[in-house]
N, CA, C and O atoms as a GROMACS GRO file, in nm:
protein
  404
    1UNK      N    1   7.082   2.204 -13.861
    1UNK     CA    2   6.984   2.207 -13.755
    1UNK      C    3   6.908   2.075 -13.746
    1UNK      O    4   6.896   2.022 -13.636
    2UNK      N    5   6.858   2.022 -13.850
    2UNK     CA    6   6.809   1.852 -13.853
    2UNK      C    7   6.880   1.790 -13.802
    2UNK      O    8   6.833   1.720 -13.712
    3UNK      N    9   7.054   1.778 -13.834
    3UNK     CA   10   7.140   1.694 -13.824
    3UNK      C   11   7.117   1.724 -13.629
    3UNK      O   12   7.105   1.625 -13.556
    4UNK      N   13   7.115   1.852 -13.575
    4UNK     CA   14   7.135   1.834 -13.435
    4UNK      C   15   6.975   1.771 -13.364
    4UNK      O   16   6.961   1.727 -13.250
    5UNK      N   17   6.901   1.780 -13.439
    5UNK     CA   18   6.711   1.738 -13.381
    5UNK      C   19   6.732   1.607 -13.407
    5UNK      O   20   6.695   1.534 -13.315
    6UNK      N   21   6.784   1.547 -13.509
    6UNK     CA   22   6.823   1.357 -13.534
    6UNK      C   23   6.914   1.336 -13.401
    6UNK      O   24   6.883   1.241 -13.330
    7UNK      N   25   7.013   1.409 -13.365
    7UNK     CA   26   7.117   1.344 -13.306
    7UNK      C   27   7.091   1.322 -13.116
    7UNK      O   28   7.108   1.225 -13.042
    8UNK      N   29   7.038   1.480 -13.086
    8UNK     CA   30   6.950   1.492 -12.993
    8UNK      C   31   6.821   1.383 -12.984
    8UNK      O   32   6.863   1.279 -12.934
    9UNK      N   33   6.728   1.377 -13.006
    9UNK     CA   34   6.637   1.266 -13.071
    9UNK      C   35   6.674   1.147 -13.025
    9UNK      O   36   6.619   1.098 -12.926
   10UNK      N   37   6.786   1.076 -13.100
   10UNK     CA   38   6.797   0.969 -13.106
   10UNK      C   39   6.890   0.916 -12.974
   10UNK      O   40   6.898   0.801 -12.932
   11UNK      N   41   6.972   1.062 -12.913
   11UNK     CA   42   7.065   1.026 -12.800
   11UNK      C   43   6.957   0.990 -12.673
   11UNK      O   44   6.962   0.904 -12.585
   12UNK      N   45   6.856   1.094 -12.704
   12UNK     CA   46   6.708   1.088 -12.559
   12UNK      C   47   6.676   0.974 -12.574
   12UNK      O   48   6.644   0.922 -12.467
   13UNK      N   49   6.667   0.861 -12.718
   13UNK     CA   50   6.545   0.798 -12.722
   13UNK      C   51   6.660   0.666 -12.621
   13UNK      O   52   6.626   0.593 -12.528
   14UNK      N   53   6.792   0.681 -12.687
   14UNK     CA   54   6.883   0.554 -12.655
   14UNK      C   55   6.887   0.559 -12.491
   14UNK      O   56   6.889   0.471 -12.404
   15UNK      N   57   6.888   0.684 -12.488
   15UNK     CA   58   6.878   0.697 -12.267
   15UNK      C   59   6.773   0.660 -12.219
   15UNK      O   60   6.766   0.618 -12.103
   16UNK      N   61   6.632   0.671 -12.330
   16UNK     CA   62   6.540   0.639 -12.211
   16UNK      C   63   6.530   0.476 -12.209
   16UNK      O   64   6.471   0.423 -12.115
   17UNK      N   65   6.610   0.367 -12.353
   17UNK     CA   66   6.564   0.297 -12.350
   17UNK      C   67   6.678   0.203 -12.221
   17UNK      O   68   6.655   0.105 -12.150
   18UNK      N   69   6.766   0.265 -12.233
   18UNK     CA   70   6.857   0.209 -12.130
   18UNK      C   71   6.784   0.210 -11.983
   18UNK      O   72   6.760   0.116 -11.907
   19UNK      N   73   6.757   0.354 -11.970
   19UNK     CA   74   6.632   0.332 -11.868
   19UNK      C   75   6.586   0.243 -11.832
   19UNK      O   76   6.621   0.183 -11.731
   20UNK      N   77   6.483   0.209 -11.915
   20UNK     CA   78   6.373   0.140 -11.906
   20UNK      C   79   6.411  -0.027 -11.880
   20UNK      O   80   6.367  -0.110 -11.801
   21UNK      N   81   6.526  -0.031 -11.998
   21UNK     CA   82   6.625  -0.175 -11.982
   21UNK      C   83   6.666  -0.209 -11.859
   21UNK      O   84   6.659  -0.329 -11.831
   22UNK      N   85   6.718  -0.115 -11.757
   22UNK     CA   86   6.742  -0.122 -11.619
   22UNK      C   87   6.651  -0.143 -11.524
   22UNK      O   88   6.678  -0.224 -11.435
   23UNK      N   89   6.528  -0.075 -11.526
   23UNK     CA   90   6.439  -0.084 -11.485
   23UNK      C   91   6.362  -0.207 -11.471
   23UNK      O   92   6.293  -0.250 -11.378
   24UNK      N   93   6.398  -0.267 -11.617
   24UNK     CA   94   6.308  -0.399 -11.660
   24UNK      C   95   6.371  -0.512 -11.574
   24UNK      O   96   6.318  -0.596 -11.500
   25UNK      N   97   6.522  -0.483 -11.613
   25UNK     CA   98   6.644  -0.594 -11.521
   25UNK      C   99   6.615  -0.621 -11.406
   25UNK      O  100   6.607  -0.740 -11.376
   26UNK      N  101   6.588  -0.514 -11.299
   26UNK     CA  102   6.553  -0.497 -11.192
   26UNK      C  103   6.443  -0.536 -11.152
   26UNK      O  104   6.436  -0.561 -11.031
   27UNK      N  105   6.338  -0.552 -11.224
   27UNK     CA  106   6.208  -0.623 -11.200
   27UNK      C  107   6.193  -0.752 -11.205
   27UNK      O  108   6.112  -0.815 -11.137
   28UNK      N  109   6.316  -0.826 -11.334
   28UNK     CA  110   6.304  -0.930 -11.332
   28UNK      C  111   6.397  -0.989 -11.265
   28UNK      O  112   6.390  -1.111 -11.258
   29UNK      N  113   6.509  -0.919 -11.196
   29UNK     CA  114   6.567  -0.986 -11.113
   29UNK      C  115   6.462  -1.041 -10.949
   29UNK      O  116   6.441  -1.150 -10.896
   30UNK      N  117   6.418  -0.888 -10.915
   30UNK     CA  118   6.310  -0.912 -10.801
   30UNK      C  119   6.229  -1.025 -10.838
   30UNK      O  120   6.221  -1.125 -10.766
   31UNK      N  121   6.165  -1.012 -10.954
   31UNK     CA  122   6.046  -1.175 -10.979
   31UNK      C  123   6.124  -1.270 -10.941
   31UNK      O  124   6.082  -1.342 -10.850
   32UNK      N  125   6.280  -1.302 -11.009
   32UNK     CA  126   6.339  -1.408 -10.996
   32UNK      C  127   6.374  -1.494 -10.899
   32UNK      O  128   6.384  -1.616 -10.888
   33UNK      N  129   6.397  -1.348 -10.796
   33UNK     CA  130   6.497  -1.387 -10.676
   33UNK      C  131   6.337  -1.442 -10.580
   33UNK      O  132   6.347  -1.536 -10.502
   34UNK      N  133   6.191  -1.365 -10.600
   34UNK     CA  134   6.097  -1.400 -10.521
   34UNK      C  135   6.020  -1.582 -10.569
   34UNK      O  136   5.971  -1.666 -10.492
   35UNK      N  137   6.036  -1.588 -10.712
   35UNK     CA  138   5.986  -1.725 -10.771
   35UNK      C  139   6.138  -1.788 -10.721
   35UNK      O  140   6.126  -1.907 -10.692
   36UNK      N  141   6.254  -1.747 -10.707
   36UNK     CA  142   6.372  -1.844 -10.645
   36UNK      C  143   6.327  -1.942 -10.487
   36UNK      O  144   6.319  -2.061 -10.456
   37UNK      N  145   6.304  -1.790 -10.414
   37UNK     CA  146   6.261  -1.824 -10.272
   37UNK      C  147   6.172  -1.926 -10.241
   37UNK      O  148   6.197  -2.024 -10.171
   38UNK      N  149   6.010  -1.882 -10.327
   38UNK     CA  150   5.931  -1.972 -10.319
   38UNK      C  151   5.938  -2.129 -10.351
   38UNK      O  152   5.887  -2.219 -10.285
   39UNK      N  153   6.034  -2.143 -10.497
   39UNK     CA  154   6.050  -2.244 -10.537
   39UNK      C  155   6.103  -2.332 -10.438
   39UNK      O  156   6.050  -2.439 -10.407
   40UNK      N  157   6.276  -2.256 -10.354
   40UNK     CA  158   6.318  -2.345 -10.273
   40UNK      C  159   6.242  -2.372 -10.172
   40UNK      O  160   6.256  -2.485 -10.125
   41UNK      N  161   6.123  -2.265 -10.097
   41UNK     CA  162   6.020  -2.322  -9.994
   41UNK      C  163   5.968  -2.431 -10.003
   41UNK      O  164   5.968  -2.520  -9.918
   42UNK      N  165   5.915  -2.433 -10.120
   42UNK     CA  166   5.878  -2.542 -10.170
   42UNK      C  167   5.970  -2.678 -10.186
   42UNK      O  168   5.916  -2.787 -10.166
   43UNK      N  169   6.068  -2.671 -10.211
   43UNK     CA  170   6.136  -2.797 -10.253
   43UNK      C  171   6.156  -2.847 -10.060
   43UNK      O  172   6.132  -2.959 -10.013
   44UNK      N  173   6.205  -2.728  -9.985
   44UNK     CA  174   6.221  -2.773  -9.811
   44UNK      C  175   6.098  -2.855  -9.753
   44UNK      O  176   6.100  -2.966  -9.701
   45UNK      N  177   6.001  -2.778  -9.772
   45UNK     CA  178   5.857  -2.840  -9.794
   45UNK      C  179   5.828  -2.963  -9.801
   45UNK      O  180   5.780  -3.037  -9.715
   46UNK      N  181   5.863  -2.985  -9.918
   46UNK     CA  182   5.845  -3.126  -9.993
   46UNK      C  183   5.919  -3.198  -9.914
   46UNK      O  184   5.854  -3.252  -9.824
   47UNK      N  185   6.037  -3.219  -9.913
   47UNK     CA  186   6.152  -3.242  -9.873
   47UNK      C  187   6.129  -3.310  -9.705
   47UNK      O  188   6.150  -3.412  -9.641
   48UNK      N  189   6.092  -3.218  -9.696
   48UNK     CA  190   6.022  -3.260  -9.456
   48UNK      C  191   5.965  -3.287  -9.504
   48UNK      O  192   6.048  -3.348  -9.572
   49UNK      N  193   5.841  -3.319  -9.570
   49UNK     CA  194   5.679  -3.365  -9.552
   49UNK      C  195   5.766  -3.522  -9.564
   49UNK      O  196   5.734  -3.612  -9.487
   50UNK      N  197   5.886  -3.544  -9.674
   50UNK     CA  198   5.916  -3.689  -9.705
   50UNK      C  199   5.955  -3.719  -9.617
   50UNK      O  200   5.913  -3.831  -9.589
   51UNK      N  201   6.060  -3.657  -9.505
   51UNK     CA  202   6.144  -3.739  -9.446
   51UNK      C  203   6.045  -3.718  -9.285
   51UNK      O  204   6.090  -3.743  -9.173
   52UNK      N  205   5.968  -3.690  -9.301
   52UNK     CA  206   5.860  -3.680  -9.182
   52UNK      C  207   5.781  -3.848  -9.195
   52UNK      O  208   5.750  -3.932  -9.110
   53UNK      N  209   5.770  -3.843  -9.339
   53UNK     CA  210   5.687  -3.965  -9.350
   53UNK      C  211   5.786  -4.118  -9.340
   53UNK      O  212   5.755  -4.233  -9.312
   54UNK      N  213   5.910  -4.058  -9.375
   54UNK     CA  214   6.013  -4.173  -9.347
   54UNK      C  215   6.047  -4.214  -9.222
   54UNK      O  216   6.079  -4.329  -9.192
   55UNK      N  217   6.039  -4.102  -9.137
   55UNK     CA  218   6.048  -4.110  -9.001
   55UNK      C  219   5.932  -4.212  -8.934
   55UNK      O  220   5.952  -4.284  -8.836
   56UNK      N  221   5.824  -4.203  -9.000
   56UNK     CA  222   5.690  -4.268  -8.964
   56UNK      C  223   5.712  -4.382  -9.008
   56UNK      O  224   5.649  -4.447  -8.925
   57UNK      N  225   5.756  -4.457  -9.079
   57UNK     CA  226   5.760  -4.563  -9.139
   57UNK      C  227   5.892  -4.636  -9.046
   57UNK      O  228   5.887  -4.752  -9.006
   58UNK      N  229   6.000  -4.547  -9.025
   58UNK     CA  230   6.103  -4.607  -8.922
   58UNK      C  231   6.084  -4.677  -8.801
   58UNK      O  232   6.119  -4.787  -8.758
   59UNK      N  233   5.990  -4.540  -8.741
   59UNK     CA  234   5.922  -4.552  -8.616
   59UNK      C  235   5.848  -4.723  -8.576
   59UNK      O  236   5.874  -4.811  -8.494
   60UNK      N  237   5.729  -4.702  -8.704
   60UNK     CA  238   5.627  -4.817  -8.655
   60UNK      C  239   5.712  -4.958  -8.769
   60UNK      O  240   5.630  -5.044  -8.804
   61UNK      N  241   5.860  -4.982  -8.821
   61UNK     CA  242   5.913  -5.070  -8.820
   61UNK      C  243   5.942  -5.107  -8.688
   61UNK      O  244   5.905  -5.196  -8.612
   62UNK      N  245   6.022  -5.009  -8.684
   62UNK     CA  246   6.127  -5.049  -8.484
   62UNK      C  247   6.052  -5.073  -8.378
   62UNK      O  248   6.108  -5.114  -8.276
   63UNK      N  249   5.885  -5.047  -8.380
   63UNK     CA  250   5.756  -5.084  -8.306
   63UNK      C  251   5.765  -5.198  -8.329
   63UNK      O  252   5.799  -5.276  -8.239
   64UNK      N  253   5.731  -5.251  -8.486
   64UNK     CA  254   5.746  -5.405  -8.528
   64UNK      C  255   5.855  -5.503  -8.470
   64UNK      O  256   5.826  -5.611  -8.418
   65UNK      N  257   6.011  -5.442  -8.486
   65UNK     CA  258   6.073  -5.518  -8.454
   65UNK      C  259   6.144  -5.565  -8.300
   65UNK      O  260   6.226  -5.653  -8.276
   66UNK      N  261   6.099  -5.500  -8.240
   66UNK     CA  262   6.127  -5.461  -8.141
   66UNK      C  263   6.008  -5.539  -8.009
   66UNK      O  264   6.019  -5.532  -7.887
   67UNK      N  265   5.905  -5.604  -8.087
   67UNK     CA  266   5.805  -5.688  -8.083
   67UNK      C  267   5.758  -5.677  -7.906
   67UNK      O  268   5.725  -5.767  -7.829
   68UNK      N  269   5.770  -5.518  -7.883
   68UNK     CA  270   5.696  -5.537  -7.729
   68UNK      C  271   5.570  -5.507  -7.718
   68UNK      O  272   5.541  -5.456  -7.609
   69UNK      N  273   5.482  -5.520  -7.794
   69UNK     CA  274   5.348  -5.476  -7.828
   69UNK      C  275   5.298  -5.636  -7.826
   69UNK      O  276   5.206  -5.675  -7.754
   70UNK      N  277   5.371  -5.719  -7.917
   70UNK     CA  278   5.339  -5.878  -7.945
   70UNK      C  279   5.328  -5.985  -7.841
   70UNK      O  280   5.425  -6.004  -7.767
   71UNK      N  281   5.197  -6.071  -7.826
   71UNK     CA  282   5.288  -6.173  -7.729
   71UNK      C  283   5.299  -6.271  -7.801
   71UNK      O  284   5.215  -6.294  -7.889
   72UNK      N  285   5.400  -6.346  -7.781
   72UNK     CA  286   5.447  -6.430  -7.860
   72UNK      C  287   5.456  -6.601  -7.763
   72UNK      O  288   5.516  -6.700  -7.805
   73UNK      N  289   5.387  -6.594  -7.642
   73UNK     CA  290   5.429  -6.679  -7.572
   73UNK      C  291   5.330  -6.809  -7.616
   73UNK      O  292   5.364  -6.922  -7.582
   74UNK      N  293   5.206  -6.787  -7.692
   74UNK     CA  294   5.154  -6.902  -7.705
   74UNK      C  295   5.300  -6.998  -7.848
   74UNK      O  296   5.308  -7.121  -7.840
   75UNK      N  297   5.358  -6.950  -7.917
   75UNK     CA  298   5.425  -7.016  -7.978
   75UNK      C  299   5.577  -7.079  -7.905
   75UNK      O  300   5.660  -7.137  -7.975
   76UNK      N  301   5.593  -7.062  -7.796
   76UNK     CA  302   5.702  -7.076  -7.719
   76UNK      C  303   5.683  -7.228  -7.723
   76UNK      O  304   5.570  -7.278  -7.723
   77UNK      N  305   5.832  -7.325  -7.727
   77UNK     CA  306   5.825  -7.487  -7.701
   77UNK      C  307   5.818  -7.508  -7.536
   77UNK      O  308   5.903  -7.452  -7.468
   78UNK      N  309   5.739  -7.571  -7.488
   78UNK     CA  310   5.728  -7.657  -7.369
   78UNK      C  311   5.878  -7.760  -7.364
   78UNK      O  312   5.913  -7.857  -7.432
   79UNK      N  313   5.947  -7.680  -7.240
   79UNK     CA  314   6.104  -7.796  -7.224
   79UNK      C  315   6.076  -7.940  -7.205
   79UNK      O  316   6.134  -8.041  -7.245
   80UNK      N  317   5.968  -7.920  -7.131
   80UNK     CA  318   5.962  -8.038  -7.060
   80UNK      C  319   5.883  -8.179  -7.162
   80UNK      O  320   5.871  -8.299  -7.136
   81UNK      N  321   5.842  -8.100  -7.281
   81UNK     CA  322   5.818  -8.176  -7.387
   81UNK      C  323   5.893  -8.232  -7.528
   81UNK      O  324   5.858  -8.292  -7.630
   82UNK      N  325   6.037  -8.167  -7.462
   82UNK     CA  326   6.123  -8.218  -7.524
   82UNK      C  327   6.154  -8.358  -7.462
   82UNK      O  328   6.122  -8.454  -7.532
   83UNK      N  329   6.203  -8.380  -7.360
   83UNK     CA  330   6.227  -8.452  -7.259
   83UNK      C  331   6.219  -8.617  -7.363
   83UNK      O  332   6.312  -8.684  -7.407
   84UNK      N  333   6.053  -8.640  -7.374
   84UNK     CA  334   6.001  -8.690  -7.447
   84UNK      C  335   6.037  -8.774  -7.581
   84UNK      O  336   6.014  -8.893  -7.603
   85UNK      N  337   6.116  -8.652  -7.686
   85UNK     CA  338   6.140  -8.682  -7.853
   85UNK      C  339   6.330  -8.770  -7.807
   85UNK      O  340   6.442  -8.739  -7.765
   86UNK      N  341   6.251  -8.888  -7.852
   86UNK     CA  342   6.415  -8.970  -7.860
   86UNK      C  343   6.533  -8.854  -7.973
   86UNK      O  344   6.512  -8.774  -8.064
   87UNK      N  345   6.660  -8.907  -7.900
   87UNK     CA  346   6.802  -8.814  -7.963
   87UNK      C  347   6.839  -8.926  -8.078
   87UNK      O  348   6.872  -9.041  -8.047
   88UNK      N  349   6.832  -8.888  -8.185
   88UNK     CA  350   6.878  -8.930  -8.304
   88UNK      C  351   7.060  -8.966  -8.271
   88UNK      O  352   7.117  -8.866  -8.229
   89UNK      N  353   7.118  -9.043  -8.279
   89UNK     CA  354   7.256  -9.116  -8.309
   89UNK      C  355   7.267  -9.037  -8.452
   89UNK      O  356   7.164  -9.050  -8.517
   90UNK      N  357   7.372  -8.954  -8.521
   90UNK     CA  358   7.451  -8.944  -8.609
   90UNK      C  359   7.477  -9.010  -8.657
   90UNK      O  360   7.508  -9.093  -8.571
   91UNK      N  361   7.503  -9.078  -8.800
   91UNK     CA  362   7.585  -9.162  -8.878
   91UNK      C  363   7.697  -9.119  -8.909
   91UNK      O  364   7.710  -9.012  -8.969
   92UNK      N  365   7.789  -9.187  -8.876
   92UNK     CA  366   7.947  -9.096  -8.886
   92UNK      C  367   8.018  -9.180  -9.014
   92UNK      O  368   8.116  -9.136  -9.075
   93UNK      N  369   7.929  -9.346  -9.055
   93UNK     CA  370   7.978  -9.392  -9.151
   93UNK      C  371   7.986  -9.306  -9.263
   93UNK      O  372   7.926  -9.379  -9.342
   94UNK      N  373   8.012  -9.221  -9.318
   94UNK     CA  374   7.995  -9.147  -9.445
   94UNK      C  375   8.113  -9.193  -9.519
   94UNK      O  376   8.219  -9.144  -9.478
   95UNK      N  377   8.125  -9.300  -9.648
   95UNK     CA  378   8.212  -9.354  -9.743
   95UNK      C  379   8.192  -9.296  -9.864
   95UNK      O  380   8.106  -9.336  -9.942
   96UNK      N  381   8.249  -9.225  -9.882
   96UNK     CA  382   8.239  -9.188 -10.024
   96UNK      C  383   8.316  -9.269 -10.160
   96UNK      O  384   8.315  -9.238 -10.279
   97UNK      N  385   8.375  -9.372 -10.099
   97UNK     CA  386   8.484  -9.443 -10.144
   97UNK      C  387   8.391  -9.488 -10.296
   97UNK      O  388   8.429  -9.457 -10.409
   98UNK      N  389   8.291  -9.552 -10.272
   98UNK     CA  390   8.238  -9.612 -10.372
   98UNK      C  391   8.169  -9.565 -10.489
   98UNK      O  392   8.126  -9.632 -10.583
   99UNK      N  393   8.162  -9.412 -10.468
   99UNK     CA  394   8.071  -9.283 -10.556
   99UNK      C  395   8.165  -9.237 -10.633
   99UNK      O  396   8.130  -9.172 -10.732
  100UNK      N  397   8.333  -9.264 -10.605
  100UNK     CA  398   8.462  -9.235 -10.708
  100UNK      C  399   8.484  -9.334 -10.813
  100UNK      O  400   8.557  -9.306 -10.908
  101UNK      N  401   8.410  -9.477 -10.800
  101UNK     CA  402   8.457  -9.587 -10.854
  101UNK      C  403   8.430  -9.607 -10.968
  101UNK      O  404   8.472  -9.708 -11.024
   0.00000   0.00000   0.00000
């Protein structure tokens, strides 16, 4: 009669702990899968906020380079003040003959 109150006993205690083991699984799968979600919100998040700010930085380069905001005409050369600067003649003598010797 012990032998069946041990065996009984110990078969209830092993079911409830399986139970409870399932139960637990299941909870921590739900935490997991909800700290999963959030985490990846987060990483998308992050992720646009950067390439939002890269976008911003693209933007007001191609503003920069694109230089239609700039005037640039006080640095422009006057043609007609070329006119003016004598044309340099080339030296075409170039001998190297004497730098081998």
């Amino acid at each position: 009669m012990k032998s069946l109150f041990i065996f009984t006993s110990i078969l209830a205690f092993s079911s409830l702990s399986l139970c409870a083991d399932s139960n637990t699984t299941e909870n921590n799968s739900t935490v997991t899968e909800n700290n999963a979600t959030t985490s990846k919100a987060k990483k998308e998040a992050k992720q646009l906020a950067e390439q939002m700010k890269k976008e911003e930085k693209f933007a007001k380069e191609q503003r920069f380079y694109q230089g239609a905001e700039y005037d640039l005409s006080s640095y422009e050369v006057d043609k007609s003040s070329l006119d003016s600067i004598p044309l340099i003649e080339p030296d075409y003598d170039f001998d190297m003959d004497d730098v081998y010797d």
